[in-house]
N, C-alpha and C positions, 0 to 999 in steps of 0.2 A: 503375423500376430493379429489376434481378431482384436479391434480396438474395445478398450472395455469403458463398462458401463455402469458403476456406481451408483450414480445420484439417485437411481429409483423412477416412482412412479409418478410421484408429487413433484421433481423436478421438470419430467417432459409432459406433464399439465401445464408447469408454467413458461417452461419456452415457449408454445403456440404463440403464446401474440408476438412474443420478440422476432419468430418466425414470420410472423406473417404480415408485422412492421417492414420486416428486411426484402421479404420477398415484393409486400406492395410500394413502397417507398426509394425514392431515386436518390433523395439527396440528404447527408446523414454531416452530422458534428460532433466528436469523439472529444469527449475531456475525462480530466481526473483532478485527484488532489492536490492542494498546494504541496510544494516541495517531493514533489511524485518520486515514487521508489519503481523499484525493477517489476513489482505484480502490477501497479498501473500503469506503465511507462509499454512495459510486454504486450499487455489487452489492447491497448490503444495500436499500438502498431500491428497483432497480429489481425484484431478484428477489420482494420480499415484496409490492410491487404485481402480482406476474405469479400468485403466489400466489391472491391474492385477487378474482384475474379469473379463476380458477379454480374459487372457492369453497372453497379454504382459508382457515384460520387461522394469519395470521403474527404475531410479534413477533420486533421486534430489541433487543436486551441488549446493550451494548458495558462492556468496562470504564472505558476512558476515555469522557469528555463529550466532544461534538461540540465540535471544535476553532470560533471564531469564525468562520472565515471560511466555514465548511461550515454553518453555521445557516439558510444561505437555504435550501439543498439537502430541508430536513424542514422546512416549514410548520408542519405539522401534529403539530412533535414529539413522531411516533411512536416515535422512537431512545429507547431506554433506557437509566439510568447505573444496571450492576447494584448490587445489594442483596442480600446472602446472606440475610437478612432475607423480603424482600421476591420475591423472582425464585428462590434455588435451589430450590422445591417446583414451580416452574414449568418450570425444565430438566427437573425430574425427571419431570415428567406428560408432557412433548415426546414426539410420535411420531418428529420428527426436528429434528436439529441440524445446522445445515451453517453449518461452519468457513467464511468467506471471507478471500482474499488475506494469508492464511498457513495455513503447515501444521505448525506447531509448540506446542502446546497452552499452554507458555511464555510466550507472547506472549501469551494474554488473561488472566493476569497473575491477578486476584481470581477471575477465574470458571472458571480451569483445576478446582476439584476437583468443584466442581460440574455441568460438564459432564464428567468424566470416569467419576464417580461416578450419573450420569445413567443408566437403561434405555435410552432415548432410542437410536435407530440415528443414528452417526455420519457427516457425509458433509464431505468436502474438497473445497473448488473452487480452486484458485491456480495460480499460473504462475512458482512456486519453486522451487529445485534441493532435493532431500535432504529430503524431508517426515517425520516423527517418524508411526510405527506407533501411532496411534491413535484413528484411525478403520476403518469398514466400506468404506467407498466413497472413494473418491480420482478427481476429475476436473481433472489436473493439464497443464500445457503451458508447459513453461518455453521454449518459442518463443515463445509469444502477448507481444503487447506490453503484455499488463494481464490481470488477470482480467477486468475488464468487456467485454475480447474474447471472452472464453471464454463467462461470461455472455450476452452477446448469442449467441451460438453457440448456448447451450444453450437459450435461449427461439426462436430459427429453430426447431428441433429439436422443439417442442412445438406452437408454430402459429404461422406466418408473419406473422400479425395481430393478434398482442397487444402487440405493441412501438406505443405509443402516448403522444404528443409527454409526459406525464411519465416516464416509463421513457427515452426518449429522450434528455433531458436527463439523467439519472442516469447510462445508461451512456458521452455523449460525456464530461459531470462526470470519469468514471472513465479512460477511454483517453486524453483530453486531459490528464490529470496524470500518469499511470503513461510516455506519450512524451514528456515536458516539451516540450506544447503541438509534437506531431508532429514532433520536430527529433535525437531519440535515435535510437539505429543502428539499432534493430528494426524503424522506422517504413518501411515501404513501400509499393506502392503498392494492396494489400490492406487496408490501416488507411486509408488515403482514399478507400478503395470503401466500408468500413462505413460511415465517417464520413457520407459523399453519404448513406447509406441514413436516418440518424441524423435527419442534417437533412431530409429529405425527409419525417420523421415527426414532426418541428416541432420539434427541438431548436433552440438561438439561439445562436451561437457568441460574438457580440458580447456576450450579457446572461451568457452563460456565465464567458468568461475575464476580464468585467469584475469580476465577485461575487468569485471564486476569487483572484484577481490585483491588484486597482485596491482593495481595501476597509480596506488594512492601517494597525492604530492607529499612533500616530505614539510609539511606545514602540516598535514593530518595527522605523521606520526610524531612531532612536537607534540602537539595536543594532544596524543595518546597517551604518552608522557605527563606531562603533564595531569590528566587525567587521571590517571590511577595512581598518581600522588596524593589525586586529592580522595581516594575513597577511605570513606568509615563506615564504622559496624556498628548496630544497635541492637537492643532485646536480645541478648546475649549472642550475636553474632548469627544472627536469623535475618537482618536485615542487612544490606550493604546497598550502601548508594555514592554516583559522584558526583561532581558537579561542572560545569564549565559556565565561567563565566564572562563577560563583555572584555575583562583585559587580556583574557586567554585564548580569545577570539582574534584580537585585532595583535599581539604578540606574535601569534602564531599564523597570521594573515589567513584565516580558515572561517567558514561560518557553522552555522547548524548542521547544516547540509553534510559536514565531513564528519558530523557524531554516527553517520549511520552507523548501527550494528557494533556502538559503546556500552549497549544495556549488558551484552554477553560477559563482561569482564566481572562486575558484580555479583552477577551470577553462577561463575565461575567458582569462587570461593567456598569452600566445602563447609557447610553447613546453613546458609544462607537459603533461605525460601522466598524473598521478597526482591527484588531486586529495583535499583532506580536512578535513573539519570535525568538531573535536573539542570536545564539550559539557561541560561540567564537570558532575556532578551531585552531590546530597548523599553517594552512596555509592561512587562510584567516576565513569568518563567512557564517553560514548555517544560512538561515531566514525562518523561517513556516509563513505565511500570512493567513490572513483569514477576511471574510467581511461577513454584513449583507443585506441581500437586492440583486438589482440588482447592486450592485460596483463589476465591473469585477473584483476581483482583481487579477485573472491568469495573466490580461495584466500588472498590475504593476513587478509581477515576472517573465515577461516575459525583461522589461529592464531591469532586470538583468543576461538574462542568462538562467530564470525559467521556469516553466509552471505550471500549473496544469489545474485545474475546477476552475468553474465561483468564488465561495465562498470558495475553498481552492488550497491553492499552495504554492509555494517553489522555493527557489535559493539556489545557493550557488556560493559566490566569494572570489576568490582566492586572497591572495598577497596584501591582503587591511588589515590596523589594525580596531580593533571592532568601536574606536572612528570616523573614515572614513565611515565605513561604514553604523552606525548610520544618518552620516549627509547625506550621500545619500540617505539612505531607507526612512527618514524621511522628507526629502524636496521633492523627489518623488512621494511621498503618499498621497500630499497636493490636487492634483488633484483628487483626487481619492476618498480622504474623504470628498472634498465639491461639491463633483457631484450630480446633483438631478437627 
């Protein structure tokens, strides 16, 4: 199969320099978001093996530890849990540092100063709306259904033959979590042309969505329980949201971490457009947002603080108790759920 090529003309204008980062540059530092999911946890792995079939030197540095369920993903845990100690003399000798699947320095949380603070030439790869001015390079597509599309893009773009059945796995790992397992609006029938290419370089769909999906402690399905006990409905049943709070956390010996992919149950509920899972945390509450249709809801996460994409996003506010911030997310939202 001829690998395909989507992104256009405006995308391999802006690979050149990432190209030409990769090609002049020996020594590279790979990070992502705090509490990293399967599309930065995938980049990170698949690009620092593309690296090294290069004859570069990679490392990856995450702030957060590789969530449980992503430990099959690194065998060989190369993935690092930075150390200002240990790792900032190391951002700081980096020839280059490429931010994955965010663009907001924010979000890597312990190792923002360190990599800002870095000589290090900065590069951005994600598929985020509104990226924070601070890096050199930006290779952004807030079209793409994942960065690990972009990803894959940008190793097409380098040499057709280095995507090899472990990169393979990394980047379906990445596009099959960022479309919730090809079924989100963006998924079309260019993400099942990658896909076919993916598989065709020995990725396993079956051993993939089983690891990712089928592995979950039995403290995460407590909490799921739990959980969709606690959802209600609003604006005549257009809204459903749930919640998880700090006792349902420590009951069920689970953190944040095991809500992944709780936004879909809300969701689920037939006639619902708005959907919302709200975290309680030590210091304030983390909200996953999600909509049906055209309801922007990035802009409602965006009065908080948030962002994302059109149909998924995210806040987080500090210094507010869960019951506060209930009445704001949910009087907020009111426009949003009776928009036509």
């Amino acid at each position: 199969m001829k690998p395909p090529t989507r992104l256009g003309a405006l995308f391999f204008m802006n690979v050149e320099p990432i190209k030409a980062l990769i090609q002049q540059n020996n020594s590279f530092v790979l990070t992502t978001h705090v509490n990293p999911d399967g599309d930065g946890l995938g980049c990170e792995l698949a690009l620092a093996r593309v690296l090294r079939k290069l004859g570069k030197h990679a490392t990856i540095i995450n702030h957060s530890e590789t969530p449980e369920q992503y430990l099959w993903l690194d065998p060989a845990k190369e993935i690092l849990h930075f150390s200002p100690e240990q790792h900032t003399e190391l951002l700081s000798r980096a020839d280059v540092i490429v931010v994955l699947d965010t663009n907001h320095p924010d979000r890597l949380r312990s190792m923002k100063d360190a990599l800002l603070n870095s000589n290090a030439v900065k590069a951005v790869i994600d598929h985020h709306l509104d990226a924070d001015s601070f890096a050199q390079h930006y290779l952004i597509n807030d079209d793409a259904t994942s960065t690990g599309e972009i990803v894959y893009h940008l190793i097409l773009s380098l040499d057709n033959a280095l995507i090899d059945k472990e990169i393979a796995r990394c980047l379906y790992t990445a596009i099959m979590t960022d479309t919730g397992s090809f079924r989100f609006p963006r998924t079309d029938p260019e993400t099942h042309h990658i896909v076919a290419h993916l598989l065709e370089c020995g990725a396993d769909p079956t051993e993939i969505f089983s690891n990712v999906y089928e592995q979950w402690s039995s403290g995460r399905m407590r909490l799921l329980g739990e959980v969709l006990d606690s959802m209600k409905l609003a604006y005549d049943g257009k809204l459903a949201y749930v919640v998880c709070t700090r006792n349902m956390f420590e009951a069920t010996g689970t953190t944040e971490v095991e809500t992944d992919n709780f936004t879909s149950y809300p969701m689920s509920v037939r006639g619902v457009v708005v959907g919302m899972l709200i975290n309680e945390m030590p210091n304030g509450v983390k909200i996953s947002f999600r909509s049906k249709g055209e309801i922007p809801i990035n802009k409602l996460a965006n009065e908080f603080g948030g962002g994302g994409h059109l149909n998924a996003a995210g806040a987080r506010i500090y210094n507010i108790s869960l019951d506060d911030a209930l009445r704001a997310v949910i009087e907020k939202a009111k426009k949003y759920v009776n928009a036509k």
